[in-house]
PDB file of N, CA, C, O and CB in Angstrom:
ATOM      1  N   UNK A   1      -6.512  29.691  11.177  1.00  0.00           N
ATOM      2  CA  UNK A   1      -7.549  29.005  11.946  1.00  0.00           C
ATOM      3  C   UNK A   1      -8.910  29.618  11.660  1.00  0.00           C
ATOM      4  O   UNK A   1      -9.906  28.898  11.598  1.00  0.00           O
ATOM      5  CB  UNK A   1      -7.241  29.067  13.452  1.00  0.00           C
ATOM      6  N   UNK A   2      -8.973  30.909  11.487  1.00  0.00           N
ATOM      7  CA  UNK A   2     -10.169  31.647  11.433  1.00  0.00           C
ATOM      8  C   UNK A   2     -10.628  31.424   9.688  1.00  0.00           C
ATOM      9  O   UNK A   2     -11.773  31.532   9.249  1.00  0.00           O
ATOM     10  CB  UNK A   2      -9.842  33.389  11.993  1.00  0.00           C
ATOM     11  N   UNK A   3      -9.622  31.153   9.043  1.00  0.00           N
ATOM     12  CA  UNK A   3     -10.002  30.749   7.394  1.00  0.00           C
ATOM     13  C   UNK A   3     -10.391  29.207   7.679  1.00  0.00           C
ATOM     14  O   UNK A   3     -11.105  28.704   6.811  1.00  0.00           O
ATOM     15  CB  UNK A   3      -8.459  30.915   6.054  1.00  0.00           C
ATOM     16  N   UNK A   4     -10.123  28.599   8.480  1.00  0.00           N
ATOM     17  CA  UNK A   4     -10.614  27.112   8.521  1.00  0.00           C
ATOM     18  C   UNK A   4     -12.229  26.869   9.024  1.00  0.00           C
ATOM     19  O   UNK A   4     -13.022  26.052   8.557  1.00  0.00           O
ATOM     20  CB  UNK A   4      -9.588  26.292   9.601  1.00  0.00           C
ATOM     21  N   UNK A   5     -12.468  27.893  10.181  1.00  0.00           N
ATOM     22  CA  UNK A   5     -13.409  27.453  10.577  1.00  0.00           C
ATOM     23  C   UNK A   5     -14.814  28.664   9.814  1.00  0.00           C
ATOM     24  O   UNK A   5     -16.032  28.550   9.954  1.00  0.00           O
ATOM     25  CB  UNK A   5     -13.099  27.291  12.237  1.00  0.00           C
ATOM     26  N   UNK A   6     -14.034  29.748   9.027  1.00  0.00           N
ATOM     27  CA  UNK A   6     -15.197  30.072   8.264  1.00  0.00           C
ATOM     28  C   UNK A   6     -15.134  28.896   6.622  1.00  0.00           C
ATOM     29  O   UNK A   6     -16.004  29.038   5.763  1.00  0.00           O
ATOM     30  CB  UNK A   6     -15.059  32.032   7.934  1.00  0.00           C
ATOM     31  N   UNK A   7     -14.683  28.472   6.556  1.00  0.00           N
ATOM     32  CA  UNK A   7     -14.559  27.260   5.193  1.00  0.00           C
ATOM     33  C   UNK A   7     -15.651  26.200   5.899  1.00  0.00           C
ATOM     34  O   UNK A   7     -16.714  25.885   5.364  1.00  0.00           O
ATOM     35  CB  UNK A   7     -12.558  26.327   4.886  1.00  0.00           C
ATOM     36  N   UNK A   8     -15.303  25.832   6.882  1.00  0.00           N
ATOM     37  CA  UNK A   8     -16.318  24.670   8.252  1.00  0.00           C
ATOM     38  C   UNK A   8     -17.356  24.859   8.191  1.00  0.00           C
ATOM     39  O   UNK A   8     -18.150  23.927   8.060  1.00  0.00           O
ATOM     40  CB  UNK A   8     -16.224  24.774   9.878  1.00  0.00           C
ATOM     41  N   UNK A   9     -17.704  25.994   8.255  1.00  0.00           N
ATOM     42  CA  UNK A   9     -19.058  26.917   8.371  1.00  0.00           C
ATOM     43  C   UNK A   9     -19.658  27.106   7.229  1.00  0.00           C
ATOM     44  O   UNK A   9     -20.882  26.998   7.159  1.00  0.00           O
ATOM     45  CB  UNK A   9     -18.877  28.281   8.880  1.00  0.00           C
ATOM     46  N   UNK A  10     -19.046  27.358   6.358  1.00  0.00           N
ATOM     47  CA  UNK A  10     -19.797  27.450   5.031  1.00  0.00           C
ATOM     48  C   UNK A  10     -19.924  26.310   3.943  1.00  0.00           C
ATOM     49  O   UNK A  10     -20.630  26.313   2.934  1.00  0.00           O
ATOM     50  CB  UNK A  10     -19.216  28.495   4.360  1.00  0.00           C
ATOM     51  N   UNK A  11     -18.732  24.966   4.579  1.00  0.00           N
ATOM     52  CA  UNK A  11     -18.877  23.706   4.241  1.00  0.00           C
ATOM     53  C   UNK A  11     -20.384  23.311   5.088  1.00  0.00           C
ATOM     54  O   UNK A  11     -21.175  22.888   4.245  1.00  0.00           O
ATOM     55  CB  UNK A  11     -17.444  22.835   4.664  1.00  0.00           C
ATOM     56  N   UNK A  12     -20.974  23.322   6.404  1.00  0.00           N
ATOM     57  CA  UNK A  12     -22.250  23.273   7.040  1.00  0.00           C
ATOM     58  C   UNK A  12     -23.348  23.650   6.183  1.00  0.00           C
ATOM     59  O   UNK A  12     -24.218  22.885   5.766  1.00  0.00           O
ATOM     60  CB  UNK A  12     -22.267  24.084   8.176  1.00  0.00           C
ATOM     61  N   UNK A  13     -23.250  24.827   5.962  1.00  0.00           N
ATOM     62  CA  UNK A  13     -24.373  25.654   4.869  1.00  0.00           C
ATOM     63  C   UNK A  13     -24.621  25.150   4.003  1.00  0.00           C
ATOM     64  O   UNK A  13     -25.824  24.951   3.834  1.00  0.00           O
ATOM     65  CB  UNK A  13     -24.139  26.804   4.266  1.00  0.00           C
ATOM     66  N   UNK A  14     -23.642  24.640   2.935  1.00  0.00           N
ATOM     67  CA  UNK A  14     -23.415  24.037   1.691  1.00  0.00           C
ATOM     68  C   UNK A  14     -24.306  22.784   2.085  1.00  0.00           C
ATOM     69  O   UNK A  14     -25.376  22.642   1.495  1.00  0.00           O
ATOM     70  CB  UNK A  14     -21.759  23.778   1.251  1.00  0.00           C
ATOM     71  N   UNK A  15     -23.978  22.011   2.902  1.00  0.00           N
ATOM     72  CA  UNK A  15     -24.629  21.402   3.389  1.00  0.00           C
ATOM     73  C   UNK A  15     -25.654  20.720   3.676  1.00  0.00           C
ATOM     74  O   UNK A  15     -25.999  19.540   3.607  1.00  0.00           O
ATOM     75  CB  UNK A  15     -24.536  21.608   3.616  1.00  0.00           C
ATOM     76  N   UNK A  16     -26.240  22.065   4.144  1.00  0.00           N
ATOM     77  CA  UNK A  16     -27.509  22.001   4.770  1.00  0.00           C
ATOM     78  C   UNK A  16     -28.727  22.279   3.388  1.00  0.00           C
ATOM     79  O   UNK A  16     -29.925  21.994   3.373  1.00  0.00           O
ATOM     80  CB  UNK A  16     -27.521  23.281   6.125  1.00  0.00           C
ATOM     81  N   UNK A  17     -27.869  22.940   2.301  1.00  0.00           N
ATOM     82  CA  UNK A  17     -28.591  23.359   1.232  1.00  0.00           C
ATOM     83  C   UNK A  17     -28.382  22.661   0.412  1.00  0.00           C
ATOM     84  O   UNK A  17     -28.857  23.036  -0.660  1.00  0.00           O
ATOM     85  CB  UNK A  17     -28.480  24.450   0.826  1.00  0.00           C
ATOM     86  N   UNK A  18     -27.718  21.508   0.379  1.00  0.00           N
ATOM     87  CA  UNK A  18     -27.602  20.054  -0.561  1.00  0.00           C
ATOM     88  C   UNK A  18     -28.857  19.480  -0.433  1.00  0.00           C
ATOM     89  O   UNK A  18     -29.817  19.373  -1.195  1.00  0.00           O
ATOM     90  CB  UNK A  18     -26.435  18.859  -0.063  1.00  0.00           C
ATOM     91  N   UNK A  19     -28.519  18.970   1.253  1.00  0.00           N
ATOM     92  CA  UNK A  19     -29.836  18.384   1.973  1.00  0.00           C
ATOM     93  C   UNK A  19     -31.220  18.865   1.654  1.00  0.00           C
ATOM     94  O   UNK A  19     -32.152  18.253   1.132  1.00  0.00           O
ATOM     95  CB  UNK A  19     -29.742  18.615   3.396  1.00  0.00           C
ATOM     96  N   UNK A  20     -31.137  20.211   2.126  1.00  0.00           N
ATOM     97  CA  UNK A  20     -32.811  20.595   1.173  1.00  0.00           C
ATOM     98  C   UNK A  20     -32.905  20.445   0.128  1.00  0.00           C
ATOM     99  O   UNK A  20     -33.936  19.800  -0.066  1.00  0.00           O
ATOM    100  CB  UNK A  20     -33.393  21.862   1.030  1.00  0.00           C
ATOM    101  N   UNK A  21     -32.283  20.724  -1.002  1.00  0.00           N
ATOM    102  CA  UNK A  21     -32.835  20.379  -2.130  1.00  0.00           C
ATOM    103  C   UNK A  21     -32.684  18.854  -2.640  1.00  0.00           C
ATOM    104  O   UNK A  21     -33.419  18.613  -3.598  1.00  0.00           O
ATOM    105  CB  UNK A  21     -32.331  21.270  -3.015  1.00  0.00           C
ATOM    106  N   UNK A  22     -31.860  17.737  -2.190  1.00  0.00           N
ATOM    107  CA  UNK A  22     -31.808  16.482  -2.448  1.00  0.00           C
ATOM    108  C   UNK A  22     -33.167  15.771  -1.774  1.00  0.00           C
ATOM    109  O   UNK A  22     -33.577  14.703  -2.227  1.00  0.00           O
ATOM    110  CB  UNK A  22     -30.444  15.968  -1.943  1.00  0.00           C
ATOM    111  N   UNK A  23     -34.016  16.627  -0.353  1.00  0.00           N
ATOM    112  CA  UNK A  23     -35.404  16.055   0.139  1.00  0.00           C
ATOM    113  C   UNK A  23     -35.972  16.758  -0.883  1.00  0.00           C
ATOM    114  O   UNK A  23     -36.662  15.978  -1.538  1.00  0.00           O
ATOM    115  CB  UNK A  23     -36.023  16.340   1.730  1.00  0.00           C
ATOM    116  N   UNK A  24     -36.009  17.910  -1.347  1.00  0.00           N
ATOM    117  CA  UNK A  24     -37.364  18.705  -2.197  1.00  0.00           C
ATOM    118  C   UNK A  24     -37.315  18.125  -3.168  1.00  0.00           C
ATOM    119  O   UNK A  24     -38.344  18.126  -3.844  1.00  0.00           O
ATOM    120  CB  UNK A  24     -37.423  20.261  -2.591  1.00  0.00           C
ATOM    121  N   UNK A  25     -36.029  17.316  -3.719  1.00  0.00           N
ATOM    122  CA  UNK A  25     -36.292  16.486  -5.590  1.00  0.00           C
ATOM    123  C   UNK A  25     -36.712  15.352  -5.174  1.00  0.00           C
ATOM    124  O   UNK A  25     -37.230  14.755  -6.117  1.00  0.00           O
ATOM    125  CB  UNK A  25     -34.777  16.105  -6.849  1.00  0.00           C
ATOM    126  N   UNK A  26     -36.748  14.692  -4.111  1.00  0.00           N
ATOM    127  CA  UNK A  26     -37.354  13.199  -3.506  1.00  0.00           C
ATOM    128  C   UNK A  26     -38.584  13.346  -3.931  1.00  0.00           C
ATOM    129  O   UNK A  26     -39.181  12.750  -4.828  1.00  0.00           O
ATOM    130  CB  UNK A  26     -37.351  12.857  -1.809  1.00  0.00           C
ATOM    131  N   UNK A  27     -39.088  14.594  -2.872  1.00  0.00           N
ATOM    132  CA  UNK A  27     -40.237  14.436  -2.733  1.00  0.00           C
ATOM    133  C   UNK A  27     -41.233  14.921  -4.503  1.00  0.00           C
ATOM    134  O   UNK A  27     -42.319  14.492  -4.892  1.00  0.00           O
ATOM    135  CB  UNK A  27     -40.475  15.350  -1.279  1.00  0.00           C
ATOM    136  N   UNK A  28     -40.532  15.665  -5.005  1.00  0.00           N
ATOM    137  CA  UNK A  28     -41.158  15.760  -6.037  1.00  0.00           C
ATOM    138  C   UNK A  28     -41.289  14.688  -6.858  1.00  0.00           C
ATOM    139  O   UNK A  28     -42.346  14.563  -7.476  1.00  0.00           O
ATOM    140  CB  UNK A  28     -40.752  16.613  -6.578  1.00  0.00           C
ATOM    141  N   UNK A  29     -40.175  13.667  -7.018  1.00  0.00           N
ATOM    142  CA  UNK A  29     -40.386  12.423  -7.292  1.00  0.00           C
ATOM    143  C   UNK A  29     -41.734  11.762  -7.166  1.00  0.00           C
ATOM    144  O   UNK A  29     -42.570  11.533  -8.040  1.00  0.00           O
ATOM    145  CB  UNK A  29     -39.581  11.844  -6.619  1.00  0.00           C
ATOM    146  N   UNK A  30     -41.749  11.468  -5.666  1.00  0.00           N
ATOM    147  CA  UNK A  30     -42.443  10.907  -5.411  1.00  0.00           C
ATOM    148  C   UNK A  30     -44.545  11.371  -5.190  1.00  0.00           C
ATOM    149  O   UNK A  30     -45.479  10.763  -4.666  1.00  0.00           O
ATOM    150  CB  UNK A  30     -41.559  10.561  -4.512  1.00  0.00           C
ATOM    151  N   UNK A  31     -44.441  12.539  -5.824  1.00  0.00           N
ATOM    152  CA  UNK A  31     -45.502  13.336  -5.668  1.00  0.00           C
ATOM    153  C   UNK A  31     -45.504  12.778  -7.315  1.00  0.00           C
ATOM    154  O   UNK A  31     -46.239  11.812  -7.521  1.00  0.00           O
ATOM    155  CB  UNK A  31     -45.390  15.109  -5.036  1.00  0.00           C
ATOM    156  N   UNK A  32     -44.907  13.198  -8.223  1.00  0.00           N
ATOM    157  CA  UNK A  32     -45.064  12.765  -9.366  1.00  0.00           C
ATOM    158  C   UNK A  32     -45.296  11.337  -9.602  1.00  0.00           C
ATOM    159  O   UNK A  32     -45.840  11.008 -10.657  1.00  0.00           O
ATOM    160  CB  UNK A  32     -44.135  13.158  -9.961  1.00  0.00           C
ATOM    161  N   UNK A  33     -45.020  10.633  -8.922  1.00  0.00           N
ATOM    162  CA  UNK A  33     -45.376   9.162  -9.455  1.00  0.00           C
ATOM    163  C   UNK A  33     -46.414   8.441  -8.318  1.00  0.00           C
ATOM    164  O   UNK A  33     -46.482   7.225  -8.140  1.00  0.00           O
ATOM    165  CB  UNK A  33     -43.818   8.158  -9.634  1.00  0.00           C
ATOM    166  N   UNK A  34     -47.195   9.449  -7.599  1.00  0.00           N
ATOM    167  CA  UNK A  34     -48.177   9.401  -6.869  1.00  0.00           C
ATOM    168  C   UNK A  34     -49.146   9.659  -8.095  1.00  0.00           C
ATOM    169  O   UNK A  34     -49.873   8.811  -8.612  1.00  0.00           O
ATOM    170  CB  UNK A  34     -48.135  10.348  -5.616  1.00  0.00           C
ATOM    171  N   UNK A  35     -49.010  11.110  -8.498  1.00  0.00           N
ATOM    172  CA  UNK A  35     -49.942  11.609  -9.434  1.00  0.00           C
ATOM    173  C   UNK A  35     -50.191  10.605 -10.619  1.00  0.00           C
ATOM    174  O   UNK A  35     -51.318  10.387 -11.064  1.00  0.00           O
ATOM    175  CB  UNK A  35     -49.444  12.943  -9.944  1.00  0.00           C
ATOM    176  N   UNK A  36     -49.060  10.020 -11.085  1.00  0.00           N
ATOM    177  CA  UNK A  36     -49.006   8.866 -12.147  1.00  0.00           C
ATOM    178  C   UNK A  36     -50.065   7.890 -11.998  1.00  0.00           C
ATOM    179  O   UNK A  36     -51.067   7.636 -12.667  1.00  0.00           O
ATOM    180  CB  UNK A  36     -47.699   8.087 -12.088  1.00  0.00           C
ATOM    181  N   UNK A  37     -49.505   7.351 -10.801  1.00  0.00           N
ATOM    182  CA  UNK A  37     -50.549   5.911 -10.155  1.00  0.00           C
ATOM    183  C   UNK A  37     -51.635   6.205 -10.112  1.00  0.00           C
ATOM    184  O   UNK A  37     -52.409   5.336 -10.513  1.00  0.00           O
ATOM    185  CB  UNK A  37     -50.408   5.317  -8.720  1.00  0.00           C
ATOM    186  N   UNK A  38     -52.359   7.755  -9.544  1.00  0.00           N
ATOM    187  CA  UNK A  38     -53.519   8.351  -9.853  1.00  0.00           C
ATOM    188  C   UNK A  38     -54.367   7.948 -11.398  1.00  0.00           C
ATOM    189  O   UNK A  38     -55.332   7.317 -11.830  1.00  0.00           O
ATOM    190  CB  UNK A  38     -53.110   9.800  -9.760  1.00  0.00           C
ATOM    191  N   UNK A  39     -53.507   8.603 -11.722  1.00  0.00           N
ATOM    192  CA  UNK A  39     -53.797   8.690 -13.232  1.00  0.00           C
ATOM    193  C   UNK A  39     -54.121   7.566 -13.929  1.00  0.00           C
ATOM    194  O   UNK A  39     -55.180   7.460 -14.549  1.00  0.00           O
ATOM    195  CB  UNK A  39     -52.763   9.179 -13.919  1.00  0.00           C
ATOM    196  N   UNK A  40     -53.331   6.765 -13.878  1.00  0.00           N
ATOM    197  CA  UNK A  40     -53.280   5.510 -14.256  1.00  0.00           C
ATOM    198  C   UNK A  40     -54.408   4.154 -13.521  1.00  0.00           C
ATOM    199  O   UNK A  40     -54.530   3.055 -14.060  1.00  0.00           O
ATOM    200  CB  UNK A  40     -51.805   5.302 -14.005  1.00  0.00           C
ATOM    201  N   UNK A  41     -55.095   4.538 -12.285  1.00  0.00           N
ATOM    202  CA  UNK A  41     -55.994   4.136 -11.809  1.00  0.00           C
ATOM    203  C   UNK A  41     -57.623   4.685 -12.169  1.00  0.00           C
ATOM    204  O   UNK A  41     -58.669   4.035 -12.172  1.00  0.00           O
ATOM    205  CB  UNK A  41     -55.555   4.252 -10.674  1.00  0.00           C
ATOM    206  N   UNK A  42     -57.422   5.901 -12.415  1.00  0.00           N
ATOM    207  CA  UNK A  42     -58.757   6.422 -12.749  1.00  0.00           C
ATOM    208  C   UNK A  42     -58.548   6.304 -14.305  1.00  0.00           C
ATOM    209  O   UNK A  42     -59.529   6.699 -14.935  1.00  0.00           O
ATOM    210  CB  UNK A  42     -59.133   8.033 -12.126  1.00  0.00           C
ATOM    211  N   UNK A  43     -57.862   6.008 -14.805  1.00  0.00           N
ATOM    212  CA  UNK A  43     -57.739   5.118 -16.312  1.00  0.00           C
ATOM    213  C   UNK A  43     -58.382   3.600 -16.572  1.00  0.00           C
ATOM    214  O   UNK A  43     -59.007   3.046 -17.476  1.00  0.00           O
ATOM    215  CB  UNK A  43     -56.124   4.850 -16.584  1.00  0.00           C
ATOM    216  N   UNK A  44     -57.902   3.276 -15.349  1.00  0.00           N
ATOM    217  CA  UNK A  44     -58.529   1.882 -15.507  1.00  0.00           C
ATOM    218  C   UNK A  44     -59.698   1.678 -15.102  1.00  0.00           C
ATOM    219  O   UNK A  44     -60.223   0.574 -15.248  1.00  0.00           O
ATOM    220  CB  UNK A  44     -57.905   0.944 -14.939  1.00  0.00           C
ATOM    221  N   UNK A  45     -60.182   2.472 -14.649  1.00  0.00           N
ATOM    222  CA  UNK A  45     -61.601   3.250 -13.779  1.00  0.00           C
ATOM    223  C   UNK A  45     -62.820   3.337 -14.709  1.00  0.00           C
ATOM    224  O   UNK A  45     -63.947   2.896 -14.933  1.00  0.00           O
ATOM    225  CB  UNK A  45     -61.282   5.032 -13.264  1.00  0.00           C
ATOM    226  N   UNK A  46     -61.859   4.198 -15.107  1.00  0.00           N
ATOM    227  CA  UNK A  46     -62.978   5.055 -16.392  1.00  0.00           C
ATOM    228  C   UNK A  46     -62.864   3.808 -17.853  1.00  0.00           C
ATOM    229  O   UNK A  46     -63.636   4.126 -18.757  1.00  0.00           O
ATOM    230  CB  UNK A  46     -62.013   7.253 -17.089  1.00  0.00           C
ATOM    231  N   UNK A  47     -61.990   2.448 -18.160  1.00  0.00           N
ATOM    232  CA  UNK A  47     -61.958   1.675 -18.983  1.00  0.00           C
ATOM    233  C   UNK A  47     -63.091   0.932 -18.201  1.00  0.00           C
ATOM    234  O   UNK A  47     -64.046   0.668 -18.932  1.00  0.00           O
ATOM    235  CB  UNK A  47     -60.618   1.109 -19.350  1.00  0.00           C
ATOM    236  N   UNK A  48     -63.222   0.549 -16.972  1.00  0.00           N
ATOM    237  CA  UNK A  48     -63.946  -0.430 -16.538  1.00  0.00           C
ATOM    238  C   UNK A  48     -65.217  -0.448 -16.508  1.00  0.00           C
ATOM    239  O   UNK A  48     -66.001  -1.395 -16.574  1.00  0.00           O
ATOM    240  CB  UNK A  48     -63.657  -0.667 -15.591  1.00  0.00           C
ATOM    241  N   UNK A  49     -65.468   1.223 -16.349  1.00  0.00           N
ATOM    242  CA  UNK A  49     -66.938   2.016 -16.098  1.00  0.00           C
ATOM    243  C   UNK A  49     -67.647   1.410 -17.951  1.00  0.00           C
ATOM    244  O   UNK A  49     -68.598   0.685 -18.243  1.00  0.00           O
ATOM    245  CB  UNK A  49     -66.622   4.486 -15.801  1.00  0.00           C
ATOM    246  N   UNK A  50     -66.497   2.235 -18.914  1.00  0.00           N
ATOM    247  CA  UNK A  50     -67.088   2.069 -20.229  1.00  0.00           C
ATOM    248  C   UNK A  50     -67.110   0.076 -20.498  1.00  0.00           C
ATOM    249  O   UNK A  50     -67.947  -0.420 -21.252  1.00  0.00           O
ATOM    250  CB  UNK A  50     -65.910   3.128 -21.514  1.00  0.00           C
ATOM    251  N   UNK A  51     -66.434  -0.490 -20.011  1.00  0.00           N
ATOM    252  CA  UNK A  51     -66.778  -1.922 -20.306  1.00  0.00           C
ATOM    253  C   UNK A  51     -67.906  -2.635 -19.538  1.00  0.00           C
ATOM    254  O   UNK A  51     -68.304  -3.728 -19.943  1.00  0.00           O
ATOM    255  CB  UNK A  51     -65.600  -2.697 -20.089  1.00  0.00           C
ATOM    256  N   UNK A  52     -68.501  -1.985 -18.311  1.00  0.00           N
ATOM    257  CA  UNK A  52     -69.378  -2.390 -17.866  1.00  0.00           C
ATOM    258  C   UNK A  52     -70.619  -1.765 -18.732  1.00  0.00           C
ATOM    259  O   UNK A  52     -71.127  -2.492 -19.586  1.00  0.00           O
ATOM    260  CB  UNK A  52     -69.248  -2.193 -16.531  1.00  0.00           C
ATOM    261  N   UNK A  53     -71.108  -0.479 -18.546  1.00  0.00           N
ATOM    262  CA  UNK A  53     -71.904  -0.071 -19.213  1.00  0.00           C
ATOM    263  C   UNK A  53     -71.832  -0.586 -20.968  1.00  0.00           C
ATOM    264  O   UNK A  53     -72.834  -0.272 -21.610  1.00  0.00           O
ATOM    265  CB  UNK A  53     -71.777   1.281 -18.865  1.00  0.00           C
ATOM    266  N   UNK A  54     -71.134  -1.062 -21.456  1.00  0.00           N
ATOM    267  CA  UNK A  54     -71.198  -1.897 -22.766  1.00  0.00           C
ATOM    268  C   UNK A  54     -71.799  -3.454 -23.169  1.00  0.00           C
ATOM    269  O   UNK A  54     -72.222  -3.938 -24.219  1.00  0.00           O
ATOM    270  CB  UNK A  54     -69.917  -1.973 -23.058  1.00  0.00           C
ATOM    271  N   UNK A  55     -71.603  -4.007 -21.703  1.00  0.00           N
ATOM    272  CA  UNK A  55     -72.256  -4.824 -21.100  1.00  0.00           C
ATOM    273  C   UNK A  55     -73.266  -4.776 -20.558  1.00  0.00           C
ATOM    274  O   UNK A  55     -73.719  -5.780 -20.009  1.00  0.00           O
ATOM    275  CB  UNK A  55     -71.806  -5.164 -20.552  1.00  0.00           C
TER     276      UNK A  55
END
């Protein structure tokens, strides 16, 4: 019983440290393809700036 509920317990932990790192790769995801859209906006930014001033 006492091998079951330290296995329980460290099945919890396991757990709990899946969970953090399955939110911390989300979020890096999504920080990265924040930064993208960034990028990719002040791209079209800086194309629009040089097509106006060409005009």
């Amino acid at each position: 019983m006492s091998l079951w509920n330290s296995f329980s317990y460290s099945f919890k932990e396991f757990h709990y440290l899946f969970f953090s790192v399955v939110v911390i790769f989300i979020f890096n995801i999504l920080l990265e393809y924040n930064n993208f859209l960034n990028f990719k906006n002040q791209k079209h930014y800086l194309i629009d700036n040089a097509l106006l001033t060409h005009q």
